[in-house]
C-alpha positions in Angstrom: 22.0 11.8 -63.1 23.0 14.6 -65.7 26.2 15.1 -63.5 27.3 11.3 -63.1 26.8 11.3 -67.5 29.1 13.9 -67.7 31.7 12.0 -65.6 30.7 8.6 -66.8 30.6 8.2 -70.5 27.4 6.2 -71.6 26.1 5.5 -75.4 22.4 5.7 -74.5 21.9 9.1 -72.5 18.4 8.3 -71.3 17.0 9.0 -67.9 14.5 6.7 -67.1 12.4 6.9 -64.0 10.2 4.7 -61.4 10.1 0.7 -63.5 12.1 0.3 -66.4 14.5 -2.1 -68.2 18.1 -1.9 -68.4 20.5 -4.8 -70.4 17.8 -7.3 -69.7 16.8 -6.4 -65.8 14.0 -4.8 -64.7 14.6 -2.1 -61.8 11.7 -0.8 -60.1 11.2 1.8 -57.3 8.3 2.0 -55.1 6.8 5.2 -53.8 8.6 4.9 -50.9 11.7 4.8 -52.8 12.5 1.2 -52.4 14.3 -0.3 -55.4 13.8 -3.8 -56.5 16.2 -5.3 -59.3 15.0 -8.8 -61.3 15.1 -10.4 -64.5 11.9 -11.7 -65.0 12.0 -11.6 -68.8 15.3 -12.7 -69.3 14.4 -15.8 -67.0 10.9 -16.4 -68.9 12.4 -16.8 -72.3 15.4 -19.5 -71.4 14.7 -22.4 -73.0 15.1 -26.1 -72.2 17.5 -28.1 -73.6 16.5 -30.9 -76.0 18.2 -34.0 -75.3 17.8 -37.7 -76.8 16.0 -39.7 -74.5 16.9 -43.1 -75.6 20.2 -43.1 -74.4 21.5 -43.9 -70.9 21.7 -40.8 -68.4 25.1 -41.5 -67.9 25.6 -41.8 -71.9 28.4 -38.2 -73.4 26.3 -35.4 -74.5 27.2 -34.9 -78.3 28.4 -31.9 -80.0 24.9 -30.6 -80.8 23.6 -31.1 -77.2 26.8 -29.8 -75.0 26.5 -26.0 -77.2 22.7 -26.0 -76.4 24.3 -26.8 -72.8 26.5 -23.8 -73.0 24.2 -21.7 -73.8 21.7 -22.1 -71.5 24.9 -21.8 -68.7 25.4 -18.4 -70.0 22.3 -17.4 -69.9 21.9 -18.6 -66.3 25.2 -17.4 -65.4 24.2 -14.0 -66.4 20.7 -14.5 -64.3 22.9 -15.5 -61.6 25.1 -12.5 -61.3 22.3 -9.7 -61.8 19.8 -10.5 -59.6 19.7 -14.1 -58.1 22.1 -15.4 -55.7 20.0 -18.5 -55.3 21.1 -19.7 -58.8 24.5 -19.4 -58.2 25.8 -23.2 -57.1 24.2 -24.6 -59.9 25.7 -22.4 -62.5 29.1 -23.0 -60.8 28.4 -26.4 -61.0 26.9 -26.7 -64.6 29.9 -24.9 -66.0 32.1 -27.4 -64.5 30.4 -29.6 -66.6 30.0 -28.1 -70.3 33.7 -29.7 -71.5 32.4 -33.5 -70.4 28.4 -33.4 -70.2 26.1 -36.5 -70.0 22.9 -36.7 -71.1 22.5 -36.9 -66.5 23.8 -33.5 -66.6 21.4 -31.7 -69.1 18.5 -33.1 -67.2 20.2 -31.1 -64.0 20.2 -28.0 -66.6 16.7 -28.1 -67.6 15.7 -28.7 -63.6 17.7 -25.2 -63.1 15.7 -23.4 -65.9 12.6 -24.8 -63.8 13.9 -23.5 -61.1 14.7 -19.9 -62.3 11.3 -19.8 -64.3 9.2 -20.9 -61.1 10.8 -17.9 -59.0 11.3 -15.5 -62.1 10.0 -12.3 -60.2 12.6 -13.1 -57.3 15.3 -10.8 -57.3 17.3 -8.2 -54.9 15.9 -5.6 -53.0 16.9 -2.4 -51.6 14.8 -1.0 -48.9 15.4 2.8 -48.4 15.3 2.3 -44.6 17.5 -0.4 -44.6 20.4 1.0 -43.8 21.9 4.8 -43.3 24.9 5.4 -46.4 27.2 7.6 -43.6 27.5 5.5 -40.8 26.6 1.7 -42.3 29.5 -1.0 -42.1 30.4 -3.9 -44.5 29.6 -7.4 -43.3 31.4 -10.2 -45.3 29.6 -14.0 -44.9 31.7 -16.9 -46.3 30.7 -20.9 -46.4 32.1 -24.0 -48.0 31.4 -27.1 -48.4 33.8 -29.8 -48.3 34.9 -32.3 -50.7 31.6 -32.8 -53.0 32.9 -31.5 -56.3 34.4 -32.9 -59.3 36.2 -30.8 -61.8 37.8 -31.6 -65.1 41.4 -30.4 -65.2 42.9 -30.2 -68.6 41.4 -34.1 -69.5 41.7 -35.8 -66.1 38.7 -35.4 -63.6 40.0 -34.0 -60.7 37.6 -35.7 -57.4 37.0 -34.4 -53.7 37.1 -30.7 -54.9 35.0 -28.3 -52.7 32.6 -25.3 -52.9 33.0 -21.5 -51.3 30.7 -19.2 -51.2 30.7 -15.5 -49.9 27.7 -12.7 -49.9 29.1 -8.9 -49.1 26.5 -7.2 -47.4 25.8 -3.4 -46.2 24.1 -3.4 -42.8 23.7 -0.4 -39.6 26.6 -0.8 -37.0 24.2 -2.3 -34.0 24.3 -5.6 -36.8 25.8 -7.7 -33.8 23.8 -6.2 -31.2 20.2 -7.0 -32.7 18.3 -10.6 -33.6 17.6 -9.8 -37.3 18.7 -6.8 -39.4 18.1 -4.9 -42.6 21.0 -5.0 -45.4 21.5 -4.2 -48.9 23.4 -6.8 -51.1 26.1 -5.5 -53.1 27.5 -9.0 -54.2 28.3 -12.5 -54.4 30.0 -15.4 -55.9 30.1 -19.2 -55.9 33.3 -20.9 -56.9 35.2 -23.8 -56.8 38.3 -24.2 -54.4 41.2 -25.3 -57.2 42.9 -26.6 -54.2 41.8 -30.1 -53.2 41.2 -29.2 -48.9 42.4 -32.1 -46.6 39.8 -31.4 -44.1 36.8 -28.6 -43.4 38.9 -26.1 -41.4 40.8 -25.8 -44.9 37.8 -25.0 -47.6 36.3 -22.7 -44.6 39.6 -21.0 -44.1 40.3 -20.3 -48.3 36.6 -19.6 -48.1 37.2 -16.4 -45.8 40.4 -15.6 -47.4 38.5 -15.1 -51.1 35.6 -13.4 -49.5 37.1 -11.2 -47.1 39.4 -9.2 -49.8 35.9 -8.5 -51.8 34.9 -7.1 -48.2 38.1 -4.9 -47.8 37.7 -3.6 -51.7 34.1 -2.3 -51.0 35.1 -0.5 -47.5 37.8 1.1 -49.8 35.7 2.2 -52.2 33.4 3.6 -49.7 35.9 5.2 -48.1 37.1 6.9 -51.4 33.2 7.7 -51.7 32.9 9.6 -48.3 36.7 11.9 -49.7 38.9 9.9 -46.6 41.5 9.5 -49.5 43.7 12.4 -49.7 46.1 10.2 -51.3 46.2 6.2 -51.7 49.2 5.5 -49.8 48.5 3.5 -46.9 45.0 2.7 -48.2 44.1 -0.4 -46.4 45.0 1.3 -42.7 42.7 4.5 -43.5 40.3 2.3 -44.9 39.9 0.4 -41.9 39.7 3.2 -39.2 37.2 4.4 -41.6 34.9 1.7 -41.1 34.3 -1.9 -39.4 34.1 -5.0 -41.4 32.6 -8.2 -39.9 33.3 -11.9 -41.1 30.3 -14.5 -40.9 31.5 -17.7 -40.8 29.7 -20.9 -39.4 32.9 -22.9 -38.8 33.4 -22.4 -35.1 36.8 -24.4 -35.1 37.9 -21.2 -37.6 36.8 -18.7 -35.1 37.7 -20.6 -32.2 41.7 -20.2 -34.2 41.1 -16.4 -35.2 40.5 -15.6 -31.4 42.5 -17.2 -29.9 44.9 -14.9 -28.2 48.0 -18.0 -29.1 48.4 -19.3 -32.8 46.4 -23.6 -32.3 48.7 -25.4 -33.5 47.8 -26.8 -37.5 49.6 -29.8 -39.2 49.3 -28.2 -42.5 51.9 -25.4 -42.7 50.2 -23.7 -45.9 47.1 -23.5 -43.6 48.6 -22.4 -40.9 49.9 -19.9 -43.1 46.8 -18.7 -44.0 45.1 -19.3 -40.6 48.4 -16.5 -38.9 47.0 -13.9 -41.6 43.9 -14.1 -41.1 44.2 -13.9 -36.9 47.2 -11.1 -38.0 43.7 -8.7 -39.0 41.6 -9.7 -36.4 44.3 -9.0 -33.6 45.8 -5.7 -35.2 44.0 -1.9 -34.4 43.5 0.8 -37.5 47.2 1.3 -37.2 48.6 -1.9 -37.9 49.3 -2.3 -34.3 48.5 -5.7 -32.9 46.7 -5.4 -29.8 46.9 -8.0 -26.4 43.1 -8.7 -26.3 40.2 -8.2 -28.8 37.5 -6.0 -28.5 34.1 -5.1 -30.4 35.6 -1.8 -31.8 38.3 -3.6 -33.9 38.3 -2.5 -37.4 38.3 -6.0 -38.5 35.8 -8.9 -36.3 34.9 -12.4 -37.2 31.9 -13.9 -35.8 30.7 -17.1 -35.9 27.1 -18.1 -36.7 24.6 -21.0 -36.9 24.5 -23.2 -40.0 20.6 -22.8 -39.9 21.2 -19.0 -40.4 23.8 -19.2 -42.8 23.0 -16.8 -45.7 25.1 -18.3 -48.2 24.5 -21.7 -47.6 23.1 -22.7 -50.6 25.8 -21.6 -52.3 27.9 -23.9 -51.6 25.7 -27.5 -52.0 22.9 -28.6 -54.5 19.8 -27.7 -51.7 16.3 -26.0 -51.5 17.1 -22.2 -51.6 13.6 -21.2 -50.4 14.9 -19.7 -47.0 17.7 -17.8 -48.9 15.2 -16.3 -51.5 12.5 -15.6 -48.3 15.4 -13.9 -46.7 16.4 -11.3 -50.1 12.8 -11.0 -50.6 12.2 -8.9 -47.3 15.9 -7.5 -47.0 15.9 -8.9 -43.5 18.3 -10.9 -42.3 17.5 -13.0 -39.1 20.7 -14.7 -37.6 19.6 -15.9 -34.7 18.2 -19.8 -34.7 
């Protein structure tokens, strides 16, 4: 620790050890070195928006009410990012909401602060046998949910907008070969997809297209990590011999497209577009080379997967998150249904 403060400037110099607090979440290690990251106390002291209950549910929040609304977002939101995936849709979707909030809409806020408070000691875990640092691969899961979201653009309500969600992972290279594996999460967003889709195929594939350049960031950075980087130029191409990065996706139609060994044809040229760049990385070796058939060694390999075992699933729809928590809670991943 002593030599990352001399590289990295920090005001507060203190080395903590074993379970301590740091801006608000609580990181513990085990004796067997295991590290588990919450924010119990954080979680614990949000509190519930008061609202006037003689009004109808569908009745404009007032000033007073939509600022205890933002509030309580940020507070969430921040939850959210640090420590609990499983939050993550409804903050997305509450802060869709703070410009043009009914009183319908704070009674979905408090039911999230229940939410958080009822699981407060959930949280991420990294399990020191999880996964070995010099040989472990990125994995990359994306999801989206088609045409269930609203959004206000500028004053109009835009309808029919959907969800993405994406979870980039750290798991051992037999991840394809086994039933269930071990994985560290490094991170994961849920978002809104600006652009209204015209069918599921379309929010899957912008779905993959945002989460897959998250994946190709981290197997830079760990390829900086590991001194493959004499220099940056040509980064992406000695990133990728470096190591393998797997897409999850549970829209077979999208993987049935990506393997194809000829371009499906697609009505929508912007999708197809998107849908040829994609299949461009699947199909081309560490060189840039495109190759005449696929093969499980590519540095780049999408893989489809049951919607039962989709790990990101509920962030992309308003849905029991129990299997998602269960799931970070042992750091094991079963993808088989």
């Amino acid at each position: 620790m002593k030599r990352i403060q001399k590289i990295v400037q920090v005001e507060d110099k203190k080395i903590s050890t074993g379970s301590f607090r740091f801006c608000g979440r609580e990181i513990s290690q085990a004796e067997d070195f295991t590290i588990t990251a919450t924010c119990k106390d954080t979680t614990e002291k949000l509190e519930k928006i008061k609202y006037r209950t003689q009004v109808k549910k569908d009745s404009p929040a007032n000033e007073g009410e939509k600022a205890q609304l933002r509030s309580v977002v940020g507070s969430l939101a921040w939850i959210a990012r640090q420590a609990r995936p499983d939050l993550s849709y409804k903050v997305s979707k509450l802060q869709s909401k703070c410009n043009r909030a009914t009183i319908k809409d704070l009674v979905y806020a408090n039911e999230a602060i229940d939410e958080a408070r009822e699981h407060s000691n959930k949280g991420i875990i990294y399990r020191t046998d999880a996964i070995n640092w010099k040989d472990c691969i990125i994995v990359t899961v994306s999801d989206a949910s088609w045409s269930n979201e609203d959004e206000q653009v500028k004053k109009r309500i835009q309808k029919y907008k959907s969800q993405r969600a994406r979870m980039t992972i750290l798991v051992n290279p037999d991840f394809l070969k086994k039933e269930e594996s071990a994985f560290h999460v490094i991170s994961w967003q849920s978002t809104i997809i600006r652009r209204i889709c015209r069918n599921t195929l379309q929010a899957e594939t912008y779905g993959v297209n945002f989460a897959i350049e998250e994946g190709m960031r981290l197997r830079a950075l760990i390829a900086e990590s590991h001194g493959e980087f004499q220099s940056f130029k040509d980064w992406e191409n000695k990133s990728r011999s470096f190591r393998q990065h797997i897409w999850i996706t549970d829209c077979k139609s999208l993987e049935e497209h990506l393997k194809s060994d000829a371009m499906g044809k697609v009505d929508d040229k912007r999708l197809s577009i998107d849908i040829q760049a994609l299949r461009q990385l699947i199909w081309e070796d560490a060189s840039g080379e495109e190759q005449d058939e696929l093969s499980s060694d590519m540095p780049d390999i999408i893989q489809w997967i049951d919607t039962s075992k989709m790990l990101v699933d509920a962030l992309t729809k308003d849905m029991n998150s129990n299997e998602l928590r269960a799931t970070l809670k042992t750091g094991v991943w079963n993808t088989i249904p």
